[in-house]
C-alpha positions in Angstrom: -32.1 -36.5 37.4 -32.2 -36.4 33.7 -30.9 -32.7 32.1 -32.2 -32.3 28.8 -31.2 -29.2 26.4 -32.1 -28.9 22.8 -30.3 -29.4 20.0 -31.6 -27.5 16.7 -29.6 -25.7 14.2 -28.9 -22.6 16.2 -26.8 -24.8 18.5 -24.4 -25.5 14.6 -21.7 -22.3 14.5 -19.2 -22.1 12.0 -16.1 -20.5 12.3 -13.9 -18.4 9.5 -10.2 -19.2 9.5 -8.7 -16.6 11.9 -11.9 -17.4 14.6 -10.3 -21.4 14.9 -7.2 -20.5 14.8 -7.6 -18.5 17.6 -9.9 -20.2 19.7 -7.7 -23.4 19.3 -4.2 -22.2 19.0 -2.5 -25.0 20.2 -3.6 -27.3 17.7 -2.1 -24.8 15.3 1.7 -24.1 17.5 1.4 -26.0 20.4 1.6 -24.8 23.9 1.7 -20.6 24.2 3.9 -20.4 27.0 5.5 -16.5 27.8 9.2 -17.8 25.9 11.0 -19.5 28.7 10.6 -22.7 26.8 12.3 -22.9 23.1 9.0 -25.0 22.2 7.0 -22.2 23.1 4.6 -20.6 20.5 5.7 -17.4 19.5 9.2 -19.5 18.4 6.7 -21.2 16.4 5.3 -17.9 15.2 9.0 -17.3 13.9 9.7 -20.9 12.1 6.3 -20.8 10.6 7.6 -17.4 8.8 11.3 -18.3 8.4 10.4 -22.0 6.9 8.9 -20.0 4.0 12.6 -18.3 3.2 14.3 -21.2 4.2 12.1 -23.3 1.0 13.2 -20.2 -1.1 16.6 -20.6 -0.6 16.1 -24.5 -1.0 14.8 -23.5 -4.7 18.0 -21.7 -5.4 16.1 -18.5 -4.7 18.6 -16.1 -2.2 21.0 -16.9 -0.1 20.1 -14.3 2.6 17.9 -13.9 5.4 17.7 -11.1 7.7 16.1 -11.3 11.1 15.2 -8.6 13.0 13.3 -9.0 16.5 12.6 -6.1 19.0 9.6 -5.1 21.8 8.0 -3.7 18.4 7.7 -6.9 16.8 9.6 -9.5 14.4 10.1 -9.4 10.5 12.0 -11.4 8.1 13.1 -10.5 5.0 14.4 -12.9 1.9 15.6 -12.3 -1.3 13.6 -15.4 -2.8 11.1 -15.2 -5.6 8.5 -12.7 -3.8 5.1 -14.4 -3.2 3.0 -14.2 -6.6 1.6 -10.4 -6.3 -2.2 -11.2 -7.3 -2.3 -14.1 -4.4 -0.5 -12.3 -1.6 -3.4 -12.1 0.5 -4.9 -15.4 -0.5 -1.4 -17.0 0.6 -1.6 -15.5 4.3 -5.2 -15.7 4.9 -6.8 -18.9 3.2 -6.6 -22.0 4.7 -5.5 -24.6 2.2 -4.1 -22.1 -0.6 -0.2 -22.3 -1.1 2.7 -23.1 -3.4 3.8 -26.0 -1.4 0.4 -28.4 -3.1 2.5 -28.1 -6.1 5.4 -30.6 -5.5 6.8 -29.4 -8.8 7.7 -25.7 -7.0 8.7 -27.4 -3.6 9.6 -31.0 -4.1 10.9 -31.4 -0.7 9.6 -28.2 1.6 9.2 -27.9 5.5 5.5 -26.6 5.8 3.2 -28.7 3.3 -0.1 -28.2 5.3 -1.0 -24.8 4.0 -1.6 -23.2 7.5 1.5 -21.9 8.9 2.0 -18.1 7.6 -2.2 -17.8 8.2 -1.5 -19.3 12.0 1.3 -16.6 12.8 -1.4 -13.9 10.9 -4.6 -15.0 13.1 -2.0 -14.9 16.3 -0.6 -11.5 16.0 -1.9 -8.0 17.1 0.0 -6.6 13.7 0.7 -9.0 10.5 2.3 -7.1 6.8 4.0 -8.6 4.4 5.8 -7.0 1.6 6.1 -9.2 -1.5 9.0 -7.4 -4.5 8.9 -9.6 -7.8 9.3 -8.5 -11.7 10.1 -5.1 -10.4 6.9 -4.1 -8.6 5.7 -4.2 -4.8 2.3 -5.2 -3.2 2.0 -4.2 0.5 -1.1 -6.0 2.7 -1.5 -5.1 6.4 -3.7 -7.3 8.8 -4.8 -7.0 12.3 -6.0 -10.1 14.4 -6.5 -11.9 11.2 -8.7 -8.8 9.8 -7.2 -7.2 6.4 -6.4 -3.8 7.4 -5.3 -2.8 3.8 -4.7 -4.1 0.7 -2.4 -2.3 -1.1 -2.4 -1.1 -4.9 1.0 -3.4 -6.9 3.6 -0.6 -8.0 6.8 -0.3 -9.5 9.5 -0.7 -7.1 13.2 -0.4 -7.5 14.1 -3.1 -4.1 15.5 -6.2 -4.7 12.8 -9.0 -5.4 12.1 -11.1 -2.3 9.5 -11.1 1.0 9.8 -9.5 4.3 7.1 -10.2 7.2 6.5 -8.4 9.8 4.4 -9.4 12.8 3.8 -8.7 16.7 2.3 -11.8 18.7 -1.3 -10.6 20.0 -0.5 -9.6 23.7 -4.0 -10.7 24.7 -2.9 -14.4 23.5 0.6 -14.8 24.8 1.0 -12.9 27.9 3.8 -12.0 28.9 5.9 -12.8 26.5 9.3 -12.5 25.6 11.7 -13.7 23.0 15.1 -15.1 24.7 18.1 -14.8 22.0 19.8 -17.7 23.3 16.5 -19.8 21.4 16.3 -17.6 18.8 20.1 -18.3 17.8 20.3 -21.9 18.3 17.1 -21.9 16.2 19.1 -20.0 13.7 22.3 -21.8 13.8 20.5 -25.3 13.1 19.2 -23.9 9.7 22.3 -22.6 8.9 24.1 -26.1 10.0 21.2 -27.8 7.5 21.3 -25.5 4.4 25.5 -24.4 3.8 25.7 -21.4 1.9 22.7 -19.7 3.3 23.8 -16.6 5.3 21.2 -15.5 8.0 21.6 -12.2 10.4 20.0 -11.6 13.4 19.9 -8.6 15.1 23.3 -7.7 12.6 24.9 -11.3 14.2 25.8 -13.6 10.8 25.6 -17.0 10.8 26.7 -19.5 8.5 28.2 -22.8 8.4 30.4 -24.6 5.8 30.5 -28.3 7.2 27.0 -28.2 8.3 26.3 -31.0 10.9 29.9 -31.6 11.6 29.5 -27.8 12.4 26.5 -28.7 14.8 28.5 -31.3 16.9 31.4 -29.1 17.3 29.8 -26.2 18.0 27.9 -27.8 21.0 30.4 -29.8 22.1 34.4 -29.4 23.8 36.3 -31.2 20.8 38.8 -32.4 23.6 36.2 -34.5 25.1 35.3 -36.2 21.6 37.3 -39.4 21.5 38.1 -39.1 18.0 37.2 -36.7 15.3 33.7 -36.7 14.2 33.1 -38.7 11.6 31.0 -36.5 8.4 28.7 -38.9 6.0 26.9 -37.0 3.0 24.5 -38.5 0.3 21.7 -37.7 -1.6 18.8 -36.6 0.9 20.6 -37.9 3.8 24.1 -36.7 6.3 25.0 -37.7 9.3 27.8 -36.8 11.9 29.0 -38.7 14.6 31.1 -39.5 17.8 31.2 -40.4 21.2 32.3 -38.7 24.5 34.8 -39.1 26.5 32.9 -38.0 29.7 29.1 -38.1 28.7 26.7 -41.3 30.0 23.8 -41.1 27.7 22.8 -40.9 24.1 22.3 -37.2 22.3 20.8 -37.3 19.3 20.3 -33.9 16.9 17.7 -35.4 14.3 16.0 -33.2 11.0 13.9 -33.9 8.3 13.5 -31.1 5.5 15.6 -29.0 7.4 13.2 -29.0 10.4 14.5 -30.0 14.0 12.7 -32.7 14.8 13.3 -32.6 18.8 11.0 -35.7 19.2 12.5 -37.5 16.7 10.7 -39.9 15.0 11.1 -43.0 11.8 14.6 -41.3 11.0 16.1 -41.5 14.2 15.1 -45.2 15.3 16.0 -46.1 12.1 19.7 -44.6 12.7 19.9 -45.9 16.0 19.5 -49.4 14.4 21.3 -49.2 12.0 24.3 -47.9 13.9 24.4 -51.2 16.3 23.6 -53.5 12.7 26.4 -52.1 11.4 29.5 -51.9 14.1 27.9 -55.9 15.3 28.9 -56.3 11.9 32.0 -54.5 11.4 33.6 -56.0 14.2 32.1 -59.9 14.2 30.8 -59.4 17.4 27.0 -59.5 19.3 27.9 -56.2 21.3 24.8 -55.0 22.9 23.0 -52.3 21.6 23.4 -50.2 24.7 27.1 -50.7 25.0 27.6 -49.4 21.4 25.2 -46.4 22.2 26.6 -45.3 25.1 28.1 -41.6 25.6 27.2 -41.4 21.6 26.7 -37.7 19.9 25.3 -37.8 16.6 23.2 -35.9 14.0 21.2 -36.8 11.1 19.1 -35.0 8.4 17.2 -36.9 5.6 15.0 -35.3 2.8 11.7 -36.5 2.6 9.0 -36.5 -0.7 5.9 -35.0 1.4 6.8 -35.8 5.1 4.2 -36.6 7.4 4.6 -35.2 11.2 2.9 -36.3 14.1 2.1 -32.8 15.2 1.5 -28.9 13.3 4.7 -28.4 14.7 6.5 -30.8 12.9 8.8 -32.2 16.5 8.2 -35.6 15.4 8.1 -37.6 12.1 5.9 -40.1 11.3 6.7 -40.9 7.3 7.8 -44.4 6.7 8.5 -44.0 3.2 11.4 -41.7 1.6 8.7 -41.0 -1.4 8.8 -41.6 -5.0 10.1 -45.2 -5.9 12.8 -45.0 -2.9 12.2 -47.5 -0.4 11.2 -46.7 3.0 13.1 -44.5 5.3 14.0 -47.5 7.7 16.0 -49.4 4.5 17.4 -46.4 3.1 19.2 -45.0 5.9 20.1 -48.8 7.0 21.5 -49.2 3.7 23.5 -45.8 3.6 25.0 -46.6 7.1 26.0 -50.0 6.5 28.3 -48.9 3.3 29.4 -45.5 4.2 30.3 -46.0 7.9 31.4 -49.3 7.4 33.9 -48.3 4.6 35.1 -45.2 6.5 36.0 -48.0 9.6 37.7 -49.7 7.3 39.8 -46.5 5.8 40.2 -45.3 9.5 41.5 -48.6 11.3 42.5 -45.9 14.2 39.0 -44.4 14.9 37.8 -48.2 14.4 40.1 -49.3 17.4 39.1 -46.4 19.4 35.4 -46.7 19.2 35.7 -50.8 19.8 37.6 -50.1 23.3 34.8 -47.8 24.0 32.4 -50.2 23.9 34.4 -53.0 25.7 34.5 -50.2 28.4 31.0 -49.3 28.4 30.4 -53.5 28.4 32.8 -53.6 31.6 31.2 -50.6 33.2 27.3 -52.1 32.4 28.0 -55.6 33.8 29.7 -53.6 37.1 26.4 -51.9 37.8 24.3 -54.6 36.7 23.8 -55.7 40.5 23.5 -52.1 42.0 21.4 -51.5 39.0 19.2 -54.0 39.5 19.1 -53.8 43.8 18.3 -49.9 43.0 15.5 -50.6 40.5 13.8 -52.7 43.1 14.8 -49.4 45.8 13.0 -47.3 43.7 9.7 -49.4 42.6 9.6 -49.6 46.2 10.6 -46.1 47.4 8.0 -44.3 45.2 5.8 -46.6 46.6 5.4 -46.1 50.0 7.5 -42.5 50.7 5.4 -41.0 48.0 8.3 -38.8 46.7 6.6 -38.6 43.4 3.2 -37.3 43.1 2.6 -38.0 39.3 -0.2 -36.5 37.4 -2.9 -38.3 35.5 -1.3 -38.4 31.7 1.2 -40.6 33.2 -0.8 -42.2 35.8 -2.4 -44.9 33.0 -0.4 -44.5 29.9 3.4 -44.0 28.9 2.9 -42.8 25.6 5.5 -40.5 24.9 3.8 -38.0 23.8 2.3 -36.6 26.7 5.6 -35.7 27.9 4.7 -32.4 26.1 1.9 -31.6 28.3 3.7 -32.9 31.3 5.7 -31.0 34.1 7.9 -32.0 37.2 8.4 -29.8 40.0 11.3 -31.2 42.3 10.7 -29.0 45.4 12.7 -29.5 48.9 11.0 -30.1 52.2 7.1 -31.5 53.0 5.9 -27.8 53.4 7.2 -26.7 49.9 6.1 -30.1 48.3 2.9 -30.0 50.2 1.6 -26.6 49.0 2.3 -27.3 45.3 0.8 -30.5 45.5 -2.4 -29.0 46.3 -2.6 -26.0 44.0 -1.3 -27.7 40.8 -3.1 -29.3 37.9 -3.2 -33.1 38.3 -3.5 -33.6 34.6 -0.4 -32.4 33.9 1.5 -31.5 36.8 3.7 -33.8 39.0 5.8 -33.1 42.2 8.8 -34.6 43.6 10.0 -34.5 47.0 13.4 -34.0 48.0 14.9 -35.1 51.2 17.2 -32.1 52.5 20.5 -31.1 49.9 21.4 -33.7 47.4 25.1 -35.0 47.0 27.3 -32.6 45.3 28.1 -35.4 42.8 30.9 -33.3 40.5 33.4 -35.9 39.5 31.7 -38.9 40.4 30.7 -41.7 38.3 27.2 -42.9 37.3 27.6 -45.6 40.0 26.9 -42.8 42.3 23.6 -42.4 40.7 22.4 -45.8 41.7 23.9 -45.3 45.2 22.5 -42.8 46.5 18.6 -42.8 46.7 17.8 -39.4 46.1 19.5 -39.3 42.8 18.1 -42.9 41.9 14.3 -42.0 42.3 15.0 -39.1 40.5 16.0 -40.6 37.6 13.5 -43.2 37.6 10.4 -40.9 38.0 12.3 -39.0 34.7 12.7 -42.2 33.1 16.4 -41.2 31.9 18.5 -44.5 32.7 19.6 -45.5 29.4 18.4 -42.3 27.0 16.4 -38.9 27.2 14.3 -40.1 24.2 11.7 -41.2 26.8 11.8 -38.4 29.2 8.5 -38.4 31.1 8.4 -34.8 31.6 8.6 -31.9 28.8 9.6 -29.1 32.2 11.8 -30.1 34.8 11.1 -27.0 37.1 13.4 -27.0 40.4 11.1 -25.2 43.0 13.4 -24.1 46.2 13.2 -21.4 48.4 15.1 -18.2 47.2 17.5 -17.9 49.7 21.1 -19.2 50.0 19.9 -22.9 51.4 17.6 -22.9 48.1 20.1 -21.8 46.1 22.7 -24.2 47.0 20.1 -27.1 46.6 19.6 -25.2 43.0 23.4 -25.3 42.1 24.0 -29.1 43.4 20.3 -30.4 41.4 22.4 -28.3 38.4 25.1 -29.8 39.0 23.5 -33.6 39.2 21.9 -32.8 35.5 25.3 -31.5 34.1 27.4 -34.5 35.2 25.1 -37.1 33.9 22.4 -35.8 31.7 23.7 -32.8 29.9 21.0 -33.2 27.0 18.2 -32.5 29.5 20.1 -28.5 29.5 21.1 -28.8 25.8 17.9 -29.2 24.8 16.1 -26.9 27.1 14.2 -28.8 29.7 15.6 -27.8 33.3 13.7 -24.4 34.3 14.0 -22.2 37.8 10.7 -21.4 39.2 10.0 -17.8 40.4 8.1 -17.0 42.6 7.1 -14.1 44.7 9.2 -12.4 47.1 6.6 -10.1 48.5 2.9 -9.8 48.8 1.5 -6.1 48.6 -2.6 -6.1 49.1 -5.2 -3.7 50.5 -8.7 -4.6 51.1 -9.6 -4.3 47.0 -6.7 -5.4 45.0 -3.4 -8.3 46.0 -0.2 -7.3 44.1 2.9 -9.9 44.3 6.3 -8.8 43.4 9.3 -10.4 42.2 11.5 -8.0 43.2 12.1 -4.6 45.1 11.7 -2.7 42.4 8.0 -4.2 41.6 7.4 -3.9 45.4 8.1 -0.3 44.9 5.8 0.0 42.1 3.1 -1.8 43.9 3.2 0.1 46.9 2.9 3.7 44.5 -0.1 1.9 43.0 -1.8 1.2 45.8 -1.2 4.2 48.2 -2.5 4.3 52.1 -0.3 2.3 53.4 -1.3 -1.1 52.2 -0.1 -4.5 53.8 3.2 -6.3 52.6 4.2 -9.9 53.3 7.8 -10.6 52.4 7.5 -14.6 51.7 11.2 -16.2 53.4 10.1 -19.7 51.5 7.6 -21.8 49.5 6.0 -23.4 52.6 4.7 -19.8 53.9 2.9 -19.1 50.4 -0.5 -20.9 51.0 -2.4 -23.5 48.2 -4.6 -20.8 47.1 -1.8 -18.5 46.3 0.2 -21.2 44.7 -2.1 -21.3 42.2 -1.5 -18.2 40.6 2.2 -18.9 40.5 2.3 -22.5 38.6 -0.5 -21.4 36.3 -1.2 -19.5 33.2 1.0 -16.7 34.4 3.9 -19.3 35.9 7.3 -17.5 35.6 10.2 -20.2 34.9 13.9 -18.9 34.1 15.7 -21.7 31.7 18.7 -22.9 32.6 20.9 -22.3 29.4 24.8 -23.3 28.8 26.6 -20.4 27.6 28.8 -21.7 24.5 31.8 -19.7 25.6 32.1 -22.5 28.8 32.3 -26.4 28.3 30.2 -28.6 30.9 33.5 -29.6 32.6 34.7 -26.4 32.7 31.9 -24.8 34.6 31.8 -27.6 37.1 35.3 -27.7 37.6 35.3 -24.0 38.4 31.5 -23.3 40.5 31.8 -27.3 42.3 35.6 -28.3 42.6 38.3 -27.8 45.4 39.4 -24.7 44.2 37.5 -22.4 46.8 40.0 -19.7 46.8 39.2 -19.2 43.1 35.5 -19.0 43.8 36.1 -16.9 46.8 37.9 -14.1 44.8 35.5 -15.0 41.7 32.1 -14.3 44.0 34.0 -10.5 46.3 35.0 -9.1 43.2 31.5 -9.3 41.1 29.6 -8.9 44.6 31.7 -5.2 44.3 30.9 -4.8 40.7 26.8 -5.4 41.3 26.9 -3.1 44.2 28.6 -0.4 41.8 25.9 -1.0 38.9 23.5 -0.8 41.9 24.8 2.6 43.6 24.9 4.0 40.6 
């Protein structure tokens, strides 16, 4: 049967600025997401506004920002220039129109595509700004996009600058809320990449005076660094760098402009060569590249004439060339590494020493596996094969291209019911499952020999695709789905655990997630209620009145497909899994899975008594 429609000039619509943005927001900020994830977009919303004071401050225009977020909304005030006051509302509402075309004004700026500040305006319920240059104020006010008021320019006696204010539409991003553990690493990176800039949040200041040397101490125990980290500066380009004494894998913290460029991109692969080119060459010797790699920490942050980013949100750079008459970015961080890191090796014949036993370790340790390797590569191609423990979904199925990791998420649930009901509810484009075979190996203290070994762990991290690096993580989410009760929970803390020991970067860098999901079901015969808690239990029994019917849910197996569905969804509740900076990795681990039970015991009675007190009371 042939179906015919016609096709005239009725069927051609155009759309005004704020009507695309908000019909396709995620080609504007990526996924939406409720704030769980730090990628999510109303974090975007935030660096679309902050890059604009960040540029400021770049131009020698103020060197404070202050940050202010609440339930009534976010706003960010700088004491740069002040947008021009006749193009205020031009600069927030027309695509196109900005300061940044003019490569005289920003030579090297964040945001050159003209739609950031308008993206953040379409997206939010509320939108002023407040523009103070030359002594006088202009005030405009939108709503949705729409321009509630444009206000008169007056003479004003407040220091010259800009301060934004928006609230992200509800009806957009449901849900949401802003976690202060993103908003403060977000923070701390542009303070690591622009010394000298002050920025307060919520009346918290930070500031940094070694700037990525800063970075890898702050996120790292200095103990575990086997020697100090070594601090390279030039024009439009520093790196810091190290390796760890108890980390397997690479970590790399990569920038461009002063954006975090979590993909990487040109830069990075262009560091990562140039580091092996240079220590093969330092030392005389054909290492291999993953020996010299291994357990490395480093940053980098280059400067770039006009970068070009493989997405609006700037996570990945795709600029070959530094701009102007430099050469391309490959050559001119090769060429930067291979004098400045080679002449500090050969001023610090100590650190030189240390970092060539390292690699003659890691050499020792790589040939040691090479067999197991190899015997559990063929385990796992087989293995995923015929047990099915990975159910992938269909942007992997046919392609590897990294960048569908973004769109891409793994559920690692416990158990055929479990794994069986989320299989059938989720989204096979983007949605994967993988089975777990009762409680994994608490695997504090072992070494990565274990990971090979034991078969569990081993198809784990081939279906992430983490053996050598993170860089090619198949999955953006890592969401571990177990019952919430204490066997759950225990499969929770030793999956935890398994990511600490030997992938630290997947936590660091905000991928592992807990799935919630309801503890009750509260329904009469015209509306279904689920509840998180007791306290929303409560509130949906009020709502509902007569007596309606409640199912408490004792695992994931008893919640049917159909129900699933609404749970791994648009309205999908995920708590992160964050490190709190007070605690190193081998602290935690030492404390929560060591031999020291008479420590936890104590530890677990004595704050079991303090939540029953906050609870009584």
């Amino acid at each position: 049967m042939v179906i015919s429609s016609n096709y005239t000039e009725e069927n051609i619509r155009s759309l005004d600025w704020k009507e695309h943005i908000r019909m396709r927001p995620g080609m504007y900020i990526g996924k939406l997401g409720d704030g769980s994830s730090p990628d999510d977009g109303i974090y975007i919303l935030l660096k679309e506004v902050l890059d604009n004071s960040i540029d400021e401050f770049v131009m020698g225009a103020g060197k404070t920002i202050e940050i202010s977020i609440s339930d009534s909304g976010v706003s960010v005030r700088d004491y740069g220039r002040g947008i021009p006051l006749g193009k205020v509302v031009d600069v927030v509402s027309k695509m196109n129109t900005g300061g940044k075309y003019d490569t005289r004004a920003f030579k090297k700026s964040v945001g050159l595509n003209g739609v950031g500040t308008k993206a953040v305006n379409a997206l939010s319920s509320v939108f002023k700004v407040e523009s103070c240059r030359d002594g006088k104020l202009k005030t405009v006010t939108f709503e949705i996009g729409n321009l509630l008021e444009d206000g008169p320019i007056e003479e004003s006696s407040r220091r010259k600058g800009t301060k934004v204010y928006f609230k992200p539409d509800g009806s957009i991003f449901k849900h949401y809320k802003y976690r202060a553990e993103y908003v403060s690493k977000m923070l701390k990176y542009y303070v690591y990449l622009n010394p000298g800039l002050t920025i307060v949040f919520n009346g918290e200041k930070y500031f940094s005076d070694d700037g990525l040397k800063d970075l890898l101490e702050d996120n790292n125990d200095v103990e575990k660094l086997l020697y100090p980290i070594i601090h390279l500066k030039g024009d439009d380009i520093e790196i810091a760098l190290t390796h760890s004494r108890i980390q397997y894998s690479e970590e790399y913290y990569s920038f461009v402009n002063g954006q975090h460029t979590t993909q990487g991109g040109t830069h990075q692969s262009a560091f990562r060569e140039s580091l092996v080119k240079t220590i093969r060459d330092f030392y005389g010797k054909q290492y291999d590249a993953s020996d010299i790699r291994k357990s490395i920490i480093a940053a980098i942050s280059i400067k770039v004439m006009e970068p070009i980013f493989e997405s609006q949100t700037k996570t990945k750079l795709g600029s070959t060339e530094m701009g102007g008459k430099l050469p391309t970015v490959r050559s001119y961080i090769n060429d930067f590494v291979s004098k400045y890191l080679d002449n500090y090796l050969h001023k610090n014949p100590e650190i030189a020493e240390r970092i060539q036993k390292k690699i003659i370790q890691a050499e020792k340790e790589r040939k040691e596996l090479s067999g197991i390797r190899k015997l559990a590569r063929e385990r796992a191609k087989k293995s995923s094969l015929h047990n099915k423990k990975l159910r992938d979904c269909r942007v992997h199925l046919n392609d590897m291209n990294k960048e569908n990791r973004l769109d891409s998420t793994l559920f690692i649930t416990e158990g055929d019911s479990a794994s069986g009901s989320i299989t059938k509810s989720r989204d096979v484009n983007t949605q994967a499952v993988f089975s777990l075979r009762g409680k994994p190996l608490n695997c504090y203290s072992m070494t990565k020999k274990v990971v090979y070994e034991n078969e569990e762990f081993n198809l784990l991290q081939a279906a992430l695709n983490i053996e050598e690096s993170i860089e090619y993580l198949r999955y953006n989410n890592i969401v571990i789905a177990t019952d919430a009760d204490v066997d759950g929970m225990h499969i929770r803390l030793l999956l935890i655990t398994f990511f600490l020991q030997f992938f630290p970067e997947l936590i660091k860098e905000g991928h592992l997630f807990i799935l919630q999901t309801p503890l009750f079901r509260v329904r009469n015969k015209k509306e279904t209620i689920y509840c998180y808690s007791e306290k929303e239990r409560v509130e949906a029994i009020n709502k509902l009145g007569n007596k309606p019917e409640i199912t408490r849910f004792k695992g994931l197996g008893e919640i049917s497909p159909n129900e699933f569905k609404n749970f791994i969804g648009e309205t999908i509740r995920l708590d992160p899994v964050m490190l709190d900076e007070n605690f190193s990795i081998e602290d935690l681990l030492s404390f929560y899975m060591g031999k020291n039970t008479p420590d936890r015991q104590k530890f677990i009675i004595e704050n079991l008594k303090v939540e029953l007190d906050r609870i009584d009371s």
